[in-house]
C-alpha positions as CSV (number, residue, x, y, z in Angstrom):
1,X,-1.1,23.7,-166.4
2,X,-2.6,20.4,-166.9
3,X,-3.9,19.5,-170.0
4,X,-7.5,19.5,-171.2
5,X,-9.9,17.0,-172.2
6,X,-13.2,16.0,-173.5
7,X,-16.2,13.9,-172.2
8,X,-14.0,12.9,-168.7
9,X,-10.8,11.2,-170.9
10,X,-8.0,11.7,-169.8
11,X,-5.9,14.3,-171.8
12,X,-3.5,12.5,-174.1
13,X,-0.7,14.3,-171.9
14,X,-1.7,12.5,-168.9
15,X,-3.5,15.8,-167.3
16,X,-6.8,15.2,-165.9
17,X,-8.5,18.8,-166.4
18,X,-11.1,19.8,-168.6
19,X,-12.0,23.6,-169.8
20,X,-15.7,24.7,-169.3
21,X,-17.7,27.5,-170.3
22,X,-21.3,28.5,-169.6
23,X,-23.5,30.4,-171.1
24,X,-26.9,31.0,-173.0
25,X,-27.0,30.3,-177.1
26,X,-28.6,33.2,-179.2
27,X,-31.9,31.2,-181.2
28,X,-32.1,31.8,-185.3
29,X,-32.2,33.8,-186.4
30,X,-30.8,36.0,-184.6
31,X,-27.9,33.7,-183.7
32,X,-26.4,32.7,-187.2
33,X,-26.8,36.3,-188.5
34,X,-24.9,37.4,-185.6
35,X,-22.3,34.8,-185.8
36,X,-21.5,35.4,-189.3
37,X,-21.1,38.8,-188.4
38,X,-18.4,38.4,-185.9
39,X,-16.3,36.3,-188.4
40,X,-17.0,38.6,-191.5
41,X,-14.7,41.1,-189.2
42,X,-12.3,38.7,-189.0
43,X,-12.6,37.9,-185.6
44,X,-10.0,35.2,-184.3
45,X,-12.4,34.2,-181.4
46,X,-15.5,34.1,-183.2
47,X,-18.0,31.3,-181.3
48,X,-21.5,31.0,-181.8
49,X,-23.5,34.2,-180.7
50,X,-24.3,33.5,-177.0
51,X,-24.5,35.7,-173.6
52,X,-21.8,33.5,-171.3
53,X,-22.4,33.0,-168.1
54,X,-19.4,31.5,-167.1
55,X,-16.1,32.3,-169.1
56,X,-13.6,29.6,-170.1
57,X,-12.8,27.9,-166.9
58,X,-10.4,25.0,-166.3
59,X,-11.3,22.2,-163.5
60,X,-10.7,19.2,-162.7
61,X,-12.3,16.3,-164.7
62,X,-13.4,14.6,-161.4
63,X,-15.3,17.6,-160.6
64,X,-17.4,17.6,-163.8
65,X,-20.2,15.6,-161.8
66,X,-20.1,17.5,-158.6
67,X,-20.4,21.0,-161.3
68,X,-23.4,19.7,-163.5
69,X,-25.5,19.0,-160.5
70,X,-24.5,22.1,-159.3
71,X,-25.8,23.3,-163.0
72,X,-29.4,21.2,-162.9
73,X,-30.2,22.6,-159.1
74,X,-29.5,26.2,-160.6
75,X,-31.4,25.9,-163.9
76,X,-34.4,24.5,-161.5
77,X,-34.4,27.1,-159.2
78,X,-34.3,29.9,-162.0
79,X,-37.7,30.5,-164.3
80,X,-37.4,30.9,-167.8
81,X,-37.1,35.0,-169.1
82,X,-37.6,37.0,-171.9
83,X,-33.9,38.6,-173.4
84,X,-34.2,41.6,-175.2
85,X,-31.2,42.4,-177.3
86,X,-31.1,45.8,-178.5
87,X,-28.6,48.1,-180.2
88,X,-24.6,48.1,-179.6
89,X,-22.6,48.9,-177.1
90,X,-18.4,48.9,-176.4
91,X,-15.7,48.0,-173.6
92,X,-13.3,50.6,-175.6
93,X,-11.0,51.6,-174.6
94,X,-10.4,49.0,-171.6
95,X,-10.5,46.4,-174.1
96,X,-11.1,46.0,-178.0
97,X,-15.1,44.7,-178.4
98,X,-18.4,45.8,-179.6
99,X,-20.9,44.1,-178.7
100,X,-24.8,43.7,-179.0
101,X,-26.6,45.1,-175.6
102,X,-29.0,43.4,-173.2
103,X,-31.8,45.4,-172.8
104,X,-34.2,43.0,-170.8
105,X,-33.3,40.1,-169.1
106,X,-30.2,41.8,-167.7
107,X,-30.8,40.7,-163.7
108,X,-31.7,37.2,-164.9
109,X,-28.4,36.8,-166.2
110,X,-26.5,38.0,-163.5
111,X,-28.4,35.8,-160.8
112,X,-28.0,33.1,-163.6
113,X,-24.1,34.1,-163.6
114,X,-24.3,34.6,-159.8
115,X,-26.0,31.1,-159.2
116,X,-23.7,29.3,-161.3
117,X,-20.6,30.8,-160.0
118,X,-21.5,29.8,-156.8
119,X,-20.3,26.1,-156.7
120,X,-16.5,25.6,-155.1
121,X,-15.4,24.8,-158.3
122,X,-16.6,27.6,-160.5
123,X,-15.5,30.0,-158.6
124,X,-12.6,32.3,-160.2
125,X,-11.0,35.7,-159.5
126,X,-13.1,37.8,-162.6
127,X,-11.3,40.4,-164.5
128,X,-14.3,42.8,-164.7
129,X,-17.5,43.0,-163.5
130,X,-20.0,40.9,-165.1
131,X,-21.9,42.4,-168.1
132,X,-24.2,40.1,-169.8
133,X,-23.9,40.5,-173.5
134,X,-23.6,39.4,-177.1
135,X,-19.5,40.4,-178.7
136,X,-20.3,40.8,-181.8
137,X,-16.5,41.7,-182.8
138,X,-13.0,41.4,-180.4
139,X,-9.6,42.2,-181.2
140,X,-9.5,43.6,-185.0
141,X,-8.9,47.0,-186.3
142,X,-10.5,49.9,-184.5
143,X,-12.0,50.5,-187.9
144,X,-13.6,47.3,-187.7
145,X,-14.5,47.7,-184.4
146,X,-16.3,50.9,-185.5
147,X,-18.3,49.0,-188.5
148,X,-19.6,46.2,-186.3
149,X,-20.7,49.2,-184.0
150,X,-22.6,51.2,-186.3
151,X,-23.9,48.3,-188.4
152,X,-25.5,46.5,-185.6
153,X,-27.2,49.9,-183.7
154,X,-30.5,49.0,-184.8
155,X,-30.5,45.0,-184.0
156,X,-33.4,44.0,-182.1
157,X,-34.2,40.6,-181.0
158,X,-36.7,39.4,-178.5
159,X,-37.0,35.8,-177.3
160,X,-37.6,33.4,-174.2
161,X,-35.1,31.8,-172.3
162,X,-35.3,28.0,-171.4
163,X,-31.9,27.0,-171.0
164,X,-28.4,27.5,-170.5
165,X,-25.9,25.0,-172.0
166,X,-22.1,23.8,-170.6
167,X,-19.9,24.1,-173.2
168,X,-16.3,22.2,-173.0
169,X,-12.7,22.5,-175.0
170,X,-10.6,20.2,-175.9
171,X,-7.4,23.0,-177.0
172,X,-7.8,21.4,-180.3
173,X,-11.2,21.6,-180.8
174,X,-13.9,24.4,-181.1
175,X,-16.1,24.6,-178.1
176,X,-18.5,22.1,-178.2
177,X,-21.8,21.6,-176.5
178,X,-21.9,19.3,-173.6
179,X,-25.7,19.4,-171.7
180,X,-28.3,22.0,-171.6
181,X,-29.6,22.8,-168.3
182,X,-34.2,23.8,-168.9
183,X,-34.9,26.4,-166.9
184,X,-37.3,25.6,-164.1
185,X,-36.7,22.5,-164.1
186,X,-38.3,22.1,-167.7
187,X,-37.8,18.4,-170.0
């Protein structure tokens, strides 16, 4: 596997691919509350809250271009939605994570997902079928898991959806955000 990079350099190992991800950041307050919650379990992977739309997926650096046009003539075909996030839900015992539940805005995502994953170089063999949602813990102690469960069964949140944003990784790095995409074709 080739190395990654960021903003189309060249890896510092001479590879010339860059990891991606996709996916739809959780507004404040809802967002940091939730955050902080997935790293006070002690969560190796904690990210920002988000709903992805695309996982971590590696291409090449000269298709970056080809992908975020790809990404603007999705995002304008798509209208902004309302998400609902309500209550907790779990992929136990297939794999360890709780996780906060779409309860609106649930077929949105998966055209969004659908859309997205649609361009040559997105596409990718999925491990399960896609279900949007919001980990709120992954990979700790069952009793953790079961915390993060119970703790979060009364979360609401309700808020409108303009955008989705590509995310890329340098291996180094966190995640960082590349380019939002407005919904609509919204400025």
């Amino acid at each position: 596997m080739a190395g990654n990079v960021t903003d189309g350099e060249a890896a510092p190992d001479g590879g010339d691919t860059i990891q991606i991800g996709i996916a739809v950041d959780i507004p404040e307050p809802w967002g940091g509350m939730l955050t902080r919650r997935r790293v006070s379990a002690g969560d190796p992977q904690a990210v920002p809250a988000h709903v992805t739309l695309l996982g971590p997926t590696e291409i090449p650096v000269r298709a970056l271009p080809a992908v975020e046009d790809h990404l603007t003539r999705v995002a304008a075909t798509h209208l902004p939605f309302t998400l609902h996030l309500r209550g907790t839900g779990t992929f136990r015992p297939v794999t360890q994570v709780v996780f906060v539940t779409v309860a609106a805005g649930i077929s949105e995502c998966e055209l969004l997902a659908s859309a997205i994953n649609s361009a040559p170089e997105l596409r990718r063999e999925a491990r399960f079928p896609y279900h949007p949602h919001v980990t709120v813990a992954q990979d700790v102690p069952p009793e953790v898991l079961d915390k993060a469960y119970e703790d979060l069964a009364d979360f609401s949140a309700l808020f409108e959806v303009e955008a989705f944003t590509l995310f890329s990784h340098s291996g180094a790095a966190r995640w960082q955000p590349r380019r939002d995409f407005r919904l609509g074709g919204r400025r």
